[in-house]
N, C-alpha and C positions, 0 to 999 in steps of 0.2 A: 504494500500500500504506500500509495504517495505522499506521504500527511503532508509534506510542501508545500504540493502541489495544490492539493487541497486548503489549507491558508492560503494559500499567494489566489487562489479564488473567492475567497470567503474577503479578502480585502479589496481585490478588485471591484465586485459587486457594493462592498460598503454593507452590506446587511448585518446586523448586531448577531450577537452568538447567543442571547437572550431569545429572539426572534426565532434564530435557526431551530434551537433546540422546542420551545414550542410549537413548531411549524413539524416537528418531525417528534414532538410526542415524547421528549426525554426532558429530564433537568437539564440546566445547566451545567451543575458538576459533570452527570455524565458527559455530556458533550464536549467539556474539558477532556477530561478523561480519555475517550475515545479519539480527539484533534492531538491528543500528546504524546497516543500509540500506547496510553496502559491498558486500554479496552478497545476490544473489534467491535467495530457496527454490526450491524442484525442486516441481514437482505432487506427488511423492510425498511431500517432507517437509514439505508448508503438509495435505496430506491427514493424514498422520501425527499433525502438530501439532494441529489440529482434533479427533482423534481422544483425543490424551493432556489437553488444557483444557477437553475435552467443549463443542466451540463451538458456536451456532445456525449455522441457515444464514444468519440474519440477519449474526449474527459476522461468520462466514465472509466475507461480499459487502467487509461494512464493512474488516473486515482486509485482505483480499489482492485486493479489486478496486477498492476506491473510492480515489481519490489526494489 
């Protein structure tokens, strides 16, 4: 997983991590948690997430498949 890549998107957009995470159904903490690589997202919330950053599927690959 790209968590990088993943920030340097979450900044690009400017959307709050407050937001993010009610948007896809977690705390905050977790949300930390998981952007800092102590916890894996759920398919539902890397889906979710994609969903609220409006990622390609390009994104997508780079983010949460390639290591």
């Amino acid at each position: 997983m790209s968590l990088l890549s993943l920030n340097e998107k979450i900044k690009e957009i400017g959307i709050s991590k407050t937001v993010i995470a009610d948007k896809i159904g977690i705390s905050t903490q977790s949300l930390h948690l998981k952007l800092t690589g102590k916890r894996d997202f759920k398919i539902s919330e890397a889906k979710k997430l994609g969903e609220v950053l409006r990622l390609t599927n390009a994104e997508k690959t780079t983010i949460f498949f390639e290591e």
